[in-house]
C-alpha positions in Angstrom: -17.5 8.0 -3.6 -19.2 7.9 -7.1 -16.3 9.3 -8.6 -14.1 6.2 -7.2 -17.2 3.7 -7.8 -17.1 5.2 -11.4 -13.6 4.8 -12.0 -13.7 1.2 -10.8 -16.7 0.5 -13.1 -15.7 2.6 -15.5 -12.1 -0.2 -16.2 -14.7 -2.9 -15.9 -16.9 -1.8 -18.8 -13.9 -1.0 -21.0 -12.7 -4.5 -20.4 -15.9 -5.9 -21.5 -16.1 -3.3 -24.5 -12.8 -5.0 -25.3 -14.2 -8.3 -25.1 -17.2 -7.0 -27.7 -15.0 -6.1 -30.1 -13.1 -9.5 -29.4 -16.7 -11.4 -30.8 -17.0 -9.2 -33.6 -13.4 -10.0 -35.3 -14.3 -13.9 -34.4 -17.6 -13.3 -36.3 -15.8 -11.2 -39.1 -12.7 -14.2 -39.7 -15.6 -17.2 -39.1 -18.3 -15.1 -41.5 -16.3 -13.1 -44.3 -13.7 -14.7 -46.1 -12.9 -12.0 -48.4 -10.0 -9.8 -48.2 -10.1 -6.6 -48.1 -8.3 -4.4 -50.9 -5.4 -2.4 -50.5 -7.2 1.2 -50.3 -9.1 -0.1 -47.4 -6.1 -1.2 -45.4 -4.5 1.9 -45.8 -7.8 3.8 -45.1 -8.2 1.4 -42.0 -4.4 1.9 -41.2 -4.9 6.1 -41.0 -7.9 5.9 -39.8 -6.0 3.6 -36.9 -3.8 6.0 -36.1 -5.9 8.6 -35.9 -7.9 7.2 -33.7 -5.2 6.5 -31.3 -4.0 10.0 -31.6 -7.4 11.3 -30.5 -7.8 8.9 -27.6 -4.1 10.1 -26.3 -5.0 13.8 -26.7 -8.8 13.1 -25.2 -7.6 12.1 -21.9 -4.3 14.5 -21.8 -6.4 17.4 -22.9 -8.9 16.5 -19.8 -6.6 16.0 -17.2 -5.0 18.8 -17.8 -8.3 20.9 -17.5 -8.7 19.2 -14.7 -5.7 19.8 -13.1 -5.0 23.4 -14.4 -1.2 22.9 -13.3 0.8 22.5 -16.2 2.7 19.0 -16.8 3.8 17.8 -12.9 0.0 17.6 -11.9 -0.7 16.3 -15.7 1.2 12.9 -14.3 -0.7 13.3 -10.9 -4.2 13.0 -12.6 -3.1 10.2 -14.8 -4.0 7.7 -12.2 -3.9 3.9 -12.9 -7.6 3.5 -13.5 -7.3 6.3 -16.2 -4.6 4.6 -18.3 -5.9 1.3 -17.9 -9.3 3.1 -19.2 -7.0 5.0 -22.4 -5.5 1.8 -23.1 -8.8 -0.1 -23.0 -10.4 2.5 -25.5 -7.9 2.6 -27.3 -7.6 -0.7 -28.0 -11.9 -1.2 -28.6 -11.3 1.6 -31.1 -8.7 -0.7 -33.2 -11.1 -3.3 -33.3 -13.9 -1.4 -34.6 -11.9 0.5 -37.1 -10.5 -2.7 -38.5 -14.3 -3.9 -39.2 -14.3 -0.9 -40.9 -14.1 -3.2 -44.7 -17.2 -5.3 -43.1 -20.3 -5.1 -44.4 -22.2 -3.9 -41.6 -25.8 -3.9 -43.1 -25.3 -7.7 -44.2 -23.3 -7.9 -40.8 -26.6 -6.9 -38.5 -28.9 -8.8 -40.4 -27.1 -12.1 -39.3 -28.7 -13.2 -36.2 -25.8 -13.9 -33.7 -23.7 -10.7 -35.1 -27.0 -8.8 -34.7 -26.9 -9.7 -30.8 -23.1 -9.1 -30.7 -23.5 -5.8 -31.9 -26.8 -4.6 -30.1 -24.6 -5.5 -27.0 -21.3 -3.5 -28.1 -23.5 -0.6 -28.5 -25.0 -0.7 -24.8 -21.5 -1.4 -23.4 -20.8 1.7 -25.0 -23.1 3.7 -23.9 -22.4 2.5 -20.4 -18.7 3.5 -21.0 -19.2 6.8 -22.1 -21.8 7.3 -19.0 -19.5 6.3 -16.5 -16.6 8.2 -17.9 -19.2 11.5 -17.5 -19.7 10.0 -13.9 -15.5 9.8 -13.4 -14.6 13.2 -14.6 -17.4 15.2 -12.8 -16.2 13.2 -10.1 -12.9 14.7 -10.5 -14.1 18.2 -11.5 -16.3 18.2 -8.4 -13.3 16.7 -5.8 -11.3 20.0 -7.1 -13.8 22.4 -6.9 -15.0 22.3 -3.5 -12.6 21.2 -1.2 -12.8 21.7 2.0 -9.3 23.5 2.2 -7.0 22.8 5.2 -4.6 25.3 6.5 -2.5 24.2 9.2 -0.8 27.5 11.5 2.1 26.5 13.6 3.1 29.0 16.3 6.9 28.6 17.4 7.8 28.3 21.0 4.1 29.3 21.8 3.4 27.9 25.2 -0.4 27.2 26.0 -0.2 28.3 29.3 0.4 32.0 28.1 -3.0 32.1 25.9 -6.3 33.1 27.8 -8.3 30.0 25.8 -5.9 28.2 28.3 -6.5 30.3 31.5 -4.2 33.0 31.1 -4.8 36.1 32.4 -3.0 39.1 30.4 -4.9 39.6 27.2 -2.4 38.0 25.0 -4.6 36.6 22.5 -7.7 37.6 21.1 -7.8 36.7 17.7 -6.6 33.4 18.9 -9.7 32.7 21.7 -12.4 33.8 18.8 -11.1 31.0 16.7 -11.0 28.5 19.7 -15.2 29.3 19.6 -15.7 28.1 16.4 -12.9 24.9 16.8 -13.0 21.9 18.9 -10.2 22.8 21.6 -8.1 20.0 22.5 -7.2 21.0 26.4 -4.4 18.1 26.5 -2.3 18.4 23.8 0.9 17.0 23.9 4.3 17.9 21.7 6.2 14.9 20.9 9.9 16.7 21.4 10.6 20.0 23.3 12.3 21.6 20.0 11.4 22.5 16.2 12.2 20.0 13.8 11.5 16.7 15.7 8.3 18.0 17.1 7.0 19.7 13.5 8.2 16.5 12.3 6.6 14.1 14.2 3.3 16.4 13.4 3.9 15.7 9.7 4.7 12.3 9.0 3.4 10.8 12.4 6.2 9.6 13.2 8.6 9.4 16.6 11.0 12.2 16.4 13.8 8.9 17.4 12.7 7.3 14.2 12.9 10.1 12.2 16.7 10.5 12.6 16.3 13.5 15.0 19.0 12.4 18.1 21.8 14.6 17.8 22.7 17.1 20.2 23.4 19.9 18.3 22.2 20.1 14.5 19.1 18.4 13.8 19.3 15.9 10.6 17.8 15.6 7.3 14.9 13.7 7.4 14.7 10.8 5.0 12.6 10.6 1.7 11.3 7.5 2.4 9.2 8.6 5.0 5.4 9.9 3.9 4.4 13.4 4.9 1.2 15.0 4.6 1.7 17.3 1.9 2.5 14.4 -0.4 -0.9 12.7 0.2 -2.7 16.3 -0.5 -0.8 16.8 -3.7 -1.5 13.0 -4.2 -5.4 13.6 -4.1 -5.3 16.7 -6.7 -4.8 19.6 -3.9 -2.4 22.5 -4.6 0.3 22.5 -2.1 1.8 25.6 -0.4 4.2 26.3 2.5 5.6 29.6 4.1 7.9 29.0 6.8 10.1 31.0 9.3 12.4 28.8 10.9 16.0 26.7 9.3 14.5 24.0 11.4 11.2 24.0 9.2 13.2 23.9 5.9 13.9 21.9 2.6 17.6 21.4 3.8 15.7 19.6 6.4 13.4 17.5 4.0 10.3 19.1 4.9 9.4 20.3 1.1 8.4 16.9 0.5 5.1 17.2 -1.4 5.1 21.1 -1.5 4.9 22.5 -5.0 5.7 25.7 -3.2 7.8 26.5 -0.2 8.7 29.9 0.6 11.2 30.0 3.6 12.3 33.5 2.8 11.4 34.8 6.7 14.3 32.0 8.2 16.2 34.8 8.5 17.6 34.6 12.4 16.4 35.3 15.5 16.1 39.2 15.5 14.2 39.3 12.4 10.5 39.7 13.3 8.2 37.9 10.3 4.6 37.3 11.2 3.8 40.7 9.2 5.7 38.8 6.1 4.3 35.7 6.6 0.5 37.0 6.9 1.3 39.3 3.5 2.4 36.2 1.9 -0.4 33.8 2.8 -2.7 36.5 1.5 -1.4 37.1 -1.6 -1.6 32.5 -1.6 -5.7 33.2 -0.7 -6.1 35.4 -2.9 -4.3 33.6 -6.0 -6.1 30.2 -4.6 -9.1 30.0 -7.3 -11.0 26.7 -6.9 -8.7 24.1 -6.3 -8.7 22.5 -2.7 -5.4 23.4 -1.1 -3.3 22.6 1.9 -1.5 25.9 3.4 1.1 25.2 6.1 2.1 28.6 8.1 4.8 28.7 10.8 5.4 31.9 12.7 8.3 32.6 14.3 8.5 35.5 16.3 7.2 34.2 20.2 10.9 32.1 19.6 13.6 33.9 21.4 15.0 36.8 21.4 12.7 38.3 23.2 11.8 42.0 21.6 9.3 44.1 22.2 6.6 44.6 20.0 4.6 48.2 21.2 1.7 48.8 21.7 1.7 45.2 23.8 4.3 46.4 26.5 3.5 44.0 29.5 6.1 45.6 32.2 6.8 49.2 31.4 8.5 50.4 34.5 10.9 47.3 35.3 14.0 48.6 36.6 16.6 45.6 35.7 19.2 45.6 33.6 17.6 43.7 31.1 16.6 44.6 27.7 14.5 43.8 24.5 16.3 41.8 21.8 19.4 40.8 23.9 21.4 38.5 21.8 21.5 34.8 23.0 24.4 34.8 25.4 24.7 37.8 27.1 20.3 36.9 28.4 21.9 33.9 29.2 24.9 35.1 31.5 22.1 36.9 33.6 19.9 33.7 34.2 21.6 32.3 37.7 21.3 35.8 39.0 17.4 36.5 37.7 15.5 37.4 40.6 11.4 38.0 40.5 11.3 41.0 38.3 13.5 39.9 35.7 11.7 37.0 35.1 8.6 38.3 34.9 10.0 41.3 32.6 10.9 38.3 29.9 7.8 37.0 30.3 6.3 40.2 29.5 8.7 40.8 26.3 7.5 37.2 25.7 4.0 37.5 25.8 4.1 41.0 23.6 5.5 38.5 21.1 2.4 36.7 21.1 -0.1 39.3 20.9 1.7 41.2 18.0 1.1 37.4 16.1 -2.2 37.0 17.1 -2.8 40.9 15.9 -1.5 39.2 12.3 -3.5 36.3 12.5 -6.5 38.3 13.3 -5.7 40.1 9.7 -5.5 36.5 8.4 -8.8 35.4 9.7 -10.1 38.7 8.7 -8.6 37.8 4.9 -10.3 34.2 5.2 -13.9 35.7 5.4 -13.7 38.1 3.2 -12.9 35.6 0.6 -15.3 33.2 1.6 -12.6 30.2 2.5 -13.3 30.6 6.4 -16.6 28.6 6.8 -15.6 26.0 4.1 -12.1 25.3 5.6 -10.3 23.4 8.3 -8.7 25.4 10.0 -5.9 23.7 12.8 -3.8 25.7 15.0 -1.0 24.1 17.1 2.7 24.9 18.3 6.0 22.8 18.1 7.1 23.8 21.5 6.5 25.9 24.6 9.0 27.9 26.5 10.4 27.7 30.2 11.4 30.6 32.0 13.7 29.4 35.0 11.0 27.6 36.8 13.0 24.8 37.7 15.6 23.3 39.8 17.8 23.6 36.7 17.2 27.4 36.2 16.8 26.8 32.4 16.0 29.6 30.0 14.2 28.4 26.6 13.6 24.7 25.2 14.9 21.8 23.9 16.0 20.1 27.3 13.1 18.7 29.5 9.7 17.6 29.0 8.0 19.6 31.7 4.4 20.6 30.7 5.6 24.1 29.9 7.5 22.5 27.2 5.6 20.1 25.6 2.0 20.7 26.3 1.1 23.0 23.3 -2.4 24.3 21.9 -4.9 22.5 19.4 -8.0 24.0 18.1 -9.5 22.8 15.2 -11.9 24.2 13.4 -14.3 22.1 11.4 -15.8 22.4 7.6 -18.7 24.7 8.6 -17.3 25.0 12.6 -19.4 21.7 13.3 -18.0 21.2 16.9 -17.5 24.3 17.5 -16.6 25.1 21.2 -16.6 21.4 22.0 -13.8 20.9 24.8 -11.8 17.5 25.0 -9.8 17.0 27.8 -8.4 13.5 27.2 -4.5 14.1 26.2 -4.1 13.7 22.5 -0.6 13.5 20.9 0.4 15.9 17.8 1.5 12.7 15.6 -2.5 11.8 15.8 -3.1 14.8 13.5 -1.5 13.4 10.1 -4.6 10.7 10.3 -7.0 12.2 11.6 -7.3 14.7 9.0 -6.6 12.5 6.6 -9.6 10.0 7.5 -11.8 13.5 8.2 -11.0 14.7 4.8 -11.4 11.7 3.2 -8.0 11.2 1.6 -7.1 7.6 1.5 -3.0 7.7 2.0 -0.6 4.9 0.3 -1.5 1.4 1.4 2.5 1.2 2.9 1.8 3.8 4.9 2.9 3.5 8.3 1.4 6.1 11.0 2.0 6.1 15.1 -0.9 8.3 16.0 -4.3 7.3 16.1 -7.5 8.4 14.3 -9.7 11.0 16.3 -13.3 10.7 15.4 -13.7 14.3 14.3 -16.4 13.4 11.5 -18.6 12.6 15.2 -17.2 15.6 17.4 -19.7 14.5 20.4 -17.7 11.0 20.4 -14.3 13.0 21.4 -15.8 13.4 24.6 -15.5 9.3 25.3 -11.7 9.0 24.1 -10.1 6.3 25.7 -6.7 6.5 27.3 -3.7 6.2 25.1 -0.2 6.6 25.7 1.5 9.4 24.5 5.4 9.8 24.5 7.9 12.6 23.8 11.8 12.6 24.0 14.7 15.4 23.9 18.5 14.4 22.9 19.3 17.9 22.8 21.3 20.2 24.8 23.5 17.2 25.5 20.8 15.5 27.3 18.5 12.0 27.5 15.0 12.3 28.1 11.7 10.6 27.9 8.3 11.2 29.4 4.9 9.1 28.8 1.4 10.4 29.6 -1.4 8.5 29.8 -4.9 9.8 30.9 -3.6 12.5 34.0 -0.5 10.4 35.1 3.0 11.8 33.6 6.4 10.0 34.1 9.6 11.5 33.1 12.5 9.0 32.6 16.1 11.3 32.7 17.8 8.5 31.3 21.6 10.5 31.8 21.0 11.3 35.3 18.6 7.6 36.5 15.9 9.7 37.9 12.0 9.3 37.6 9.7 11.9 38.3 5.6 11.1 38.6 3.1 13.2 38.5 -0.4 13.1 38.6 -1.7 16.2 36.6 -5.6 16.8 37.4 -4.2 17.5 41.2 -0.6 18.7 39.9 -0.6 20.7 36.8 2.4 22.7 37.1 4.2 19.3 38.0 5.9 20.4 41.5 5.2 17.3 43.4 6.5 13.7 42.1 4.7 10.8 43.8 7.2 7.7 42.7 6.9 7.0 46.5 3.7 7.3 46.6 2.4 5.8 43.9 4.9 3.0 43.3 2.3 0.7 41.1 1.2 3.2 38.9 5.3 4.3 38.4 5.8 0.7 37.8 3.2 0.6 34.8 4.5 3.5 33.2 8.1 3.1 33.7 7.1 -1.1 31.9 5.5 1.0 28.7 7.7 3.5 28.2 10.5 1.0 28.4 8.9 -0.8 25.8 7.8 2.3 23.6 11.8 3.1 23.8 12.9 -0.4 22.7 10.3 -0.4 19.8 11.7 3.1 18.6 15.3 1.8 19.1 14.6 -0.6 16.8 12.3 0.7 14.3 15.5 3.8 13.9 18.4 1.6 13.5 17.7 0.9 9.6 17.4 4.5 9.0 20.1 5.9 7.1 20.7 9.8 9.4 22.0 12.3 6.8 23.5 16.1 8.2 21.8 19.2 6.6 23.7 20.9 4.3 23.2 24.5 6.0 24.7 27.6 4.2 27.4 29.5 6.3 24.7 32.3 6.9 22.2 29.6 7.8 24.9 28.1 10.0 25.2 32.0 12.0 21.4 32.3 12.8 21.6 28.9 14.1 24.5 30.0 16.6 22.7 33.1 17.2 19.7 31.2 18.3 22.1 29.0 20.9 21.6 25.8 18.5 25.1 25.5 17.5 28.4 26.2 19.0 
C-alpha cells in the first residue's frame, strides 16, 4: 500500500516540480533580459542532453535491478506511473539546466524568486523521498512474496483420499497437508474432463464460453481471455509451469502469462511422470531466489491406464483376466462383462496410482521445508476431474461423460501464508472458477479493470467467516463423448439436466451422497427452481460464447497418437 500511495504521490510531486520550474523561466524572461552567449547555450545544450541520458539510464538501470529478468520484465516494471515520473524529471531537469546562464545569487536575493526557489527545493526533496518510498516499495513486493504454488492431480477423485473418508491408506502426504490447509469438503469441477475444467480454474470462466464444446478434440482457448499467470507476471512474480497432460498445453493456450512452461512429461498414457515432475519443480525451488513466484504443477499418472506402481499393490491375489497397463480398448472390451472383482481390482491399480503421487509430493513438501518456502507460501491442491468405475446404469469406465459426484466433486485444501486456518473445514459447495479471485483478492494482486470473472471471492484473509458462506449456484457441463449435459448445485440439492436424452435427475446430497435416489417426484418445487436457474445460467453462457471465435489445436501427429491412446480421439 505505501508503495502504490507513493507511486501515486510520487506523479503528483513531479507535476508540481514541473510547475516550479514553470515560475522560474517566467521569472528568468520577466527579470533578465540579457542573452546568454553562445558558449553557454552550447554548455546548456550538453549539459541537456546529458541530463536526459542520465534520467533514461536511472530508471532503466533500477528496474532492471528490480526485476533481475533481463529485457521482457524490464517492460513489465516500467509501469505508467514510472514513465509519467521519467518524463516529469526529465522535463524539471530541462528547466533547471536552462537557468543554468542565470544569475542565481542575484536571482535569490529578489524576493518573489527567493520564494519560488525555496519552494522548488522542498518539492524536490519531497520527490526524491517518495521515489525512495516507490522503489523500496517495489524491492520489498519482490522480496517476500508469499509464493503460490498451485498442484493439480489428474483424474484424482476425492472420494479415494482418506482426508475425504476413504479407507485404504492412499494418501498420506496428502492428509498432512490437509492439517495445515483450510479443506473445502464441497468442491465442485466445472467439466468432467481436462482442459475445460483446468480451464475454467484459470481464467474463471464457463468451460461453454471458453470454446470447449466439441466432442472429440478440445479447442484452443482464445488470447483474449485473462488467465492467472498473466496477472502474477503482471504484479512482478516469476512465472513457471510443469505440466503432464496435451490437454494442459500451449497448443491449447494455456502458456499465457508463463515465462516458462515445461510440458516435456505429456508423453501418453503409459508414461508414468510424477517422479519427473517432482525432479523438475525442485530444481524450479531451488533456482527460485527471492522473487515471489507462481508454480503450477499437474500430475498425471492417477489418469488411465491403470498400472501398477509397487510397493502400493491394493489386490494381490485377484484372479481375472485383467492386467496393469492394458491399453485403452482392449479394458474397455471387458467393461459390460466386469463382475465384483474386476472392478475392484481397477480400483486397486487406481488407487496405487495415487499413493505412488502422494509418495512424490511428500518429497515435494519435504523440498519446501527445507528451503524455507513452506510456511511463507500458499499452497492449493485441487484436481480437474474424478474417475467412475462402472457404477452406473450406463456401466461407464473413466470421465468426460456425466456429472455424477464421482466426476466432478474433486479436492481443495488450501494452505494459508503461515497455515492461518489451518484444519478449518468448510462444507458449503464452492466452485473451482472461485479460485482465480479469491487468491487474487488474498494475495493482494489487483487484476485488469476489464476483467471479467464468474466465480466469487472467498473470504480467505477471515478463514473463520468461510464457515457462514451463503448459498451460491454452482454449474458444470460435459459435450464430450458425444453427449449434452448440465448439472447445478446449490447448497445440498443437485440437478442433472441430460439435455440429449430429456431426463432430470434430483438429488438431495446431505441424505444422498452417492446420488442413488432422484426425488424429481418428490420434490417437484425445489426441481422447479433449479431446472428455472440452470435454464437461465445456460442461456447466459449461450450467449456470452457465441462472439467467441473457437480455433482447433494444432496437435503434432505424435501428440495426435497419445490422444487416441487415451480414447480422446478416433
Amino acid at each position: 500500500a505505501w508503495s502504490e500511495l507513493s507511486g501515486q504521490l510520487d506523479v503528483a510531486m513531479g507535476m508540481a516540480a514541473v510547475l516550479s520550474a514553470g515560475v522560474f523561466l517566467a521569472a528568468r524572461s520577466t527579470a533578465w533580459n540579457s542573452s546568454p552567449s553562445e558558449g553557454q547555450r552550447g554548455l546548456r545544450f550538453s549539459t541537456l542532453a546529458g541530463c536526459g541520458l542520465a534520467v533514461l539510464l536511472f530508471y532503466s538501470a533500477s528496474a532492471w535491478l528490480v526485476q533481475s529478468e533481463g529485457l521482457e520484465l524490464l517492460l513489465g516494471v516500467l509501469t505508467p506511473a514510472l514513465l509519467v515520473d521519467a518524463v516529469l524529471l526529465a522535463g524539471a531537469s530541462i528547466a533547471v539546466w536552462w537557468l543554468a546562464g542565470v544569475d542565481w545569487k542575484s536571482a535569490l536575493e529578489t524576493r518573489w524568486m527567493g520564494r519560488a526557489g525555496r519552494a522548488g527545493l522542498v518539492f524536490l526533496l519531497l520527490w526524491l523521498l517518495l521515489d525512495v518510498g516507490l522503489w523500496s516499495g517495489l524491492f520489498r513486493a519482490r522480496s517476500q512474496g508469499p509464493n503460490l504454488i498451485v498442484i493439480v492431480v489428474d483424474t484424482l477423485r476425492a472420494s479415494h483420499l482418506g482426508i475425504y473418508g476413504y479407507q485404504r491408506d492412499t494418501s498420506p502426504t496428502i492428509d498432512a497437508l490437509a492439517r495445515d490447509s483450510v479443506i473445502f469438503r464441497s468442491a465442485v469441477a466445472h467439466a468432467p474432463w481436462t482442459a475445460p475444467s483446468v480451464g475454467s480454474l484459470l481464467t474463471s470462466r464457463s468451460p461453454a464460453e471458453l470454446g470447449f464444446g466439441a466432442a472429440t478434440l478440445p479447442v484452443r482457448t482464445s488470447d483474449e481471455f485473462l488467465f492467472m499467470a498473466e496477472i502474477f507476471q503482471e504484479h512482478g512474480y516469476r512465472t513457471q509451469a510443469i505440466v503432464s497432460h496435451t490437454y494442459v498445453s500451449t497448443e491449447l493456450g494455456f502458456g499465457q502469462g508463463f515465462q516458462g512452461f515445461d510440458s516435456e512429461n505429456a508423453l501418453g498414457h503409459d508414461h508414468v511422470s510424477s517422479e519427473s515432475v517432482t525432479e523438475k519443480a525442485i530444481a524450479f525451488l531451488s533456482s527460485a531466489g527471492d522473487q515471489p513466484f507462481f508454480l503450477l504443477l499437474h500430475y498425471f499418472d492417477p489418469h488411465f491406464s491403470y498400472i501398477l506402481q509397487k510397493p502400493y499393490e491394493y489386490f494381490p491375489d485377484y484372479p481375472g483376466p485383467l492386467e496393469s497397463g492394458m491399453d485403452y480398448e482392449a479394458l474397455m472390451r471387458y467393461v459390460p462383462l466386469m463382475g465384483e472383482a474386476d472392478i475392484e481390482y481397477v480400483k486397486a491399480l487406481y488407487d496405487s496410482e495415487i499413493r505412488y503421487t502422494d509418495a512424490y509430493l511428500g518429497l515435494l513438501l519435504d523440498e519446501l521445508k527445507r528451503l524455507g518456502l513452506y510456511d511463507r507460501s500458499v499452497l492449493v491442491f485441487t484436481a480437474d476431474h474424478g474417475e467412475t468405475f462402472v457404477e452406473r446404469e450406463d456401466r461407464w469406465l473413466g470421465h468426460g461423460k456425466t456429472l455424477f459426484e464421482e466426476l466432478v466433486h474433486v479436492p481443495l485444501l488450501v494452505k494459508l501464508e503461515g497455515n492461518e486456518g489451518k484444519g478449518l473445514v468448510v462444507e458449503q459447495p464452492v466452485g473451482l472458477e472461485d479460485f482465480l479471485p479469491t487468491i487474487v483478492d488474498y494475495l493482494a494482486l489487483p487484476p485488469p479493470r476489464n476483467a471479467q470473472f464468474e466465480g466469487r471471492v472467498l473470504p480467505l484473509r477471515d478463514p473463520e467467516s468461510l464457515l457462514r458462506l451463503e448459498p451460491r449456484p454452482i454449474f458444470s457441463e460435459t459435450r464430450a463423448q458425444k453427449e449434452w449435459v448440465q448439472s447445478v448445485r446449490w447448497g445440498n440439492w443437485k440437478l442433472i439436466l441430460d439435455r440429449k436424452l430429456a431426463r432430470a435427475y434430483l438429488f438431495d446430497l446431505s441424505t444422498d451422497p452417492g446420488e442413488t435416489r432422484s426425488l424429481t417426484v418428490e420434490q417437484p418445487e425445489v426441481l422447479a427452481r433449479l431446472a428455472l436457474r440452470l435454464n437461465q445460467w445456460a442461456q447466459e453462457i449461450d450467449r456470452k460464447s457465441r462472439d467467441i471465435e473457437v480455433a482447433l489445436p494444432e496437435f503434432s501427429p505424435e501428440q495426435l497418437d497419445r490422444l487416441r491412446s487415451l480414447g480422446y480421439v478416433k
